[in-house]
C-alpha positions in Angstrom: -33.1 10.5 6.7 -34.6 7.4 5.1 -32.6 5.6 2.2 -34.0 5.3 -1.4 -33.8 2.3 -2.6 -35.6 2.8 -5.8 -32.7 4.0 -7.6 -29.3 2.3 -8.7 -26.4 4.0 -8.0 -22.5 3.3 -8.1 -20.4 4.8 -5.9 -16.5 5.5 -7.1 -14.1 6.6 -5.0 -10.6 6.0 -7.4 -10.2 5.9 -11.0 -14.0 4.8 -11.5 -15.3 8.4 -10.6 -13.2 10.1 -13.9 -13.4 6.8 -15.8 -16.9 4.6 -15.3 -16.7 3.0 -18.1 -20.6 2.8 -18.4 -23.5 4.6 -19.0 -25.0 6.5 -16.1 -28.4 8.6 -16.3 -27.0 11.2 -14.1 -23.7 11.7 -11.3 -22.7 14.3 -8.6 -20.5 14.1 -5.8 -21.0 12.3 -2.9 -19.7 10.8 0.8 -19.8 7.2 1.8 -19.3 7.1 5.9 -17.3 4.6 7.6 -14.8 4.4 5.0 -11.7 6.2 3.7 -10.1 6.3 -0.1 -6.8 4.7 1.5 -3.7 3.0 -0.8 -4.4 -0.5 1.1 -4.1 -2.8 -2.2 -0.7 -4.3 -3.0 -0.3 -4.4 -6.8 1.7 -7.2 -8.0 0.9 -6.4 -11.9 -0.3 -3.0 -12.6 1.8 -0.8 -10.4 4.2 -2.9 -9.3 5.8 -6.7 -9.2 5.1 -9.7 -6.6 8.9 -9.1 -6.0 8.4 -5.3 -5.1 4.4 -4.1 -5.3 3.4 -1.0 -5.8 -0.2 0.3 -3.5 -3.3 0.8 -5.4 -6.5 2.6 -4.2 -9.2 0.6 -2.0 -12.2 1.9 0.4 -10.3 0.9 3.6 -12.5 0.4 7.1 -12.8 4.2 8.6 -13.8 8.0 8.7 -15.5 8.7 5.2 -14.9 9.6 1.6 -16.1 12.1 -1.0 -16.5 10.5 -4.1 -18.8 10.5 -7.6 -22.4 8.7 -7.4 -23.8 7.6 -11.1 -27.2 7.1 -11.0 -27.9 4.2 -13.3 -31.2 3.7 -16.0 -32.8 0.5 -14.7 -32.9 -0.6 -18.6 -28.4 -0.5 -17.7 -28.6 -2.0 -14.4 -27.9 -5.6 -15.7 -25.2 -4.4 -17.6 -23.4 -2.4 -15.8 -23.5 -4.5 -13.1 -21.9 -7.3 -15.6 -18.9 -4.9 -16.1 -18.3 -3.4 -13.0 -18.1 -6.8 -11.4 -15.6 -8.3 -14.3 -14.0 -4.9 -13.5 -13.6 -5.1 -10.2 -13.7 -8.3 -9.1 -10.5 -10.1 -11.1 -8.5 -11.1 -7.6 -11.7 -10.7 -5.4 -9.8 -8.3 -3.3 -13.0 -6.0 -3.3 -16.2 -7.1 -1.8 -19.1 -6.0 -3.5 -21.6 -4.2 -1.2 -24.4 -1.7 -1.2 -24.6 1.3 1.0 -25.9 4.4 2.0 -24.2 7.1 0.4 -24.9 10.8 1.1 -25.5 13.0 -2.1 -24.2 16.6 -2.9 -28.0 17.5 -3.3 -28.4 16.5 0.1 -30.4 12.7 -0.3 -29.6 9.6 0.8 -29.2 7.1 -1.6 -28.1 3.3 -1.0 -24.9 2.1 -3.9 -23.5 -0.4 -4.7 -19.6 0.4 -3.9 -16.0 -2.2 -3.7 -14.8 -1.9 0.0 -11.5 -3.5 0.7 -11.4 -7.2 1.9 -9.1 -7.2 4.9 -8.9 -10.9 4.9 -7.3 -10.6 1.2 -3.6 -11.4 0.4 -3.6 -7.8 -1.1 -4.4 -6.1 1.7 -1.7 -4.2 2.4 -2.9 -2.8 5.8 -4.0 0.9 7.0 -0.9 2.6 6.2 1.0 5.8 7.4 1.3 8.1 4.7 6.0 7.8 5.1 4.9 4.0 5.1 2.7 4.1 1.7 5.1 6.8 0.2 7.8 4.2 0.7 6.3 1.9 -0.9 5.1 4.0 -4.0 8.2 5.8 -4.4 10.0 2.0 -5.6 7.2 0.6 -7.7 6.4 0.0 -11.3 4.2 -2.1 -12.8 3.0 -2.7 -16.0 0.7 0.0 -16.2 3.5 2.7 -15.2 5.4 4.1 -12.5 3.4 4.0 -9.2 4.0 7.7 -8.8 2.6 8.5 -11.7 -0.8 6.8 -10.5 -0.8 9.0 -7.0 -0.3 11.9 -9.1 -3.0 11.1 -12.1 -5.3 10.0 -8.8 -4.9 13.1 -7.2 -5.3 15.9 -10.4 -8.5 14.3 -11.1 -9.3 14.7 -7.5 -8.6 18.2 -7.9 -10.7 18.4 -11.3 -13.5 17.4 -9.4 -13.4 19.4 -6.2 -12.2 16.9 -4.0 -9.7 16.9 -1.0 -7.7 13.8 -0.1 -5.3 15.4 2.4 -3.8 12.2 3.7 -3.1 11.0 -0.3 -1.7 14.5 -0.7 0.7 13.8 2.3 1.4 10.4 0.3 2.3 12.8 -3.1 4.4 15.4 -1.2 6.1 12.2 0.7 7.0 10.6 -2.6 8.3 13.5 -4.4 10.1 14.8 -1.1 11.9 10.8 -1.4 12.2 11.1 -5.5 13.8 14.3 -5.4 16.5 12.6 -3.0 17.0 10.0 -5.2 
C-alpha cells in the first residue's frame, strides 16, 4: 500500500494521544511498525530526581504500537509543528521523524512521530518489565509519584481501546512491590 503524503498527521503514542494540545481536523487510532510504547526515558525532573529517576514513556526500537493519529489542517501545520517541537524537544531526547503509520480505516498515512534517541543520556535502555517496575515503584518527581503516571498512562489506554500488556505487567509489578512496602 502506497503512503499519502498529502496529509499531516501526528502520531502519539503517550500522554499526546488523550492530551494534544493542538488543533487537529480529525484522529482515530493507529499502529506505527518497528517500534514499541516502552518506559525507556529516565526522568530526572518530572517523575523523578537525577539522584533517583523515575521512567517516562518513549517509542523505543521494536515490534509496533497502537496509538492516536490527528490529522492536521494545513492552515495548523506551522503551528503545531511550533508546539509540538517546544513540547517535545526540551532535552532532545526524542528525534523528530516522519513515518508510515497504519490507520484504523485501513490507509497508510506517513506522521510525524518522537522516537527515542538511543545515543541520549536519558535513555534508559529496553527494560524488563521487574527492571522498570523497580525503578517506578521508588520515583517521584515534581509532577507526582511515578506510579501514579503508569497508572494515569494506562486508564487512558483503556479509555481508548488500547492494550499495552507489557506496561500492564509494569502496573501489576509495581503494585505487587507497593503493596510490600
Amino acid at each position: 500500500m502506497a503512503v499519502d503524503m498529502d496529509d499531516f498527521w501526528v502520531f502519539g503514542y503517550g500522554s499526546l494521544m488523550w492530551n494534544p494540545g493542538f488543533a487537529f481536523a480529525d484522529k482515530m487510532t493507529a499502529r506505527a511498525f518497528g517500534y514499541r510504547r516502552s518506559l525507556c526515558v529516565s526522568s530526572f525532573v518530572h517523575r523523578g530526581t537525577p539522584q533517583r529517576p523515575g521512567l517516562v514513556l518513549g517509542l523505543d526500537h521494536g515490534g509496533s504500537c497502537r496509538g492516536m493519529a490527528f490529522q492536521v489542517a494545513s492552515k495548523d501545520k506551522d503551528d503545531v509543528l511550533s508546539y509540538l517541537r517546544e513540547r517535545e524537544l526540551v532535552t532532545h531526547v526524542y528525534l523528530e521523524r516522519i513515518m508510515p503509520i497504519l490507520l484504523a480505516d485501513g490507509r497508510r498515512v506517513a506522521a510525524l512521530t518522537y522516537t527515542i534517541d538511543r545515543t541520549h543520556v536519558q535513555y534508559a535502555g529496553a527494560l524488563s518489565a521487574e527492571d522498570a517496575a523497580a525503578i517506578v515503584a521508588v520515583s517521584h518527581g515534581k509532577s507526582g509519584p511515578n506510579p501514579e503516571y503508569v497508572v494515569n498512562t494506562l486508564a487512558h489506554l483503556k479509555e481508548m481501546g488500547i492494550r499495552d500488556p507489557w506496561l500492564e505487567d509494569v502496573a501489576a509489578i509495581v503494585e505487587r512491590l507497593l503493596s510490600h512496602a
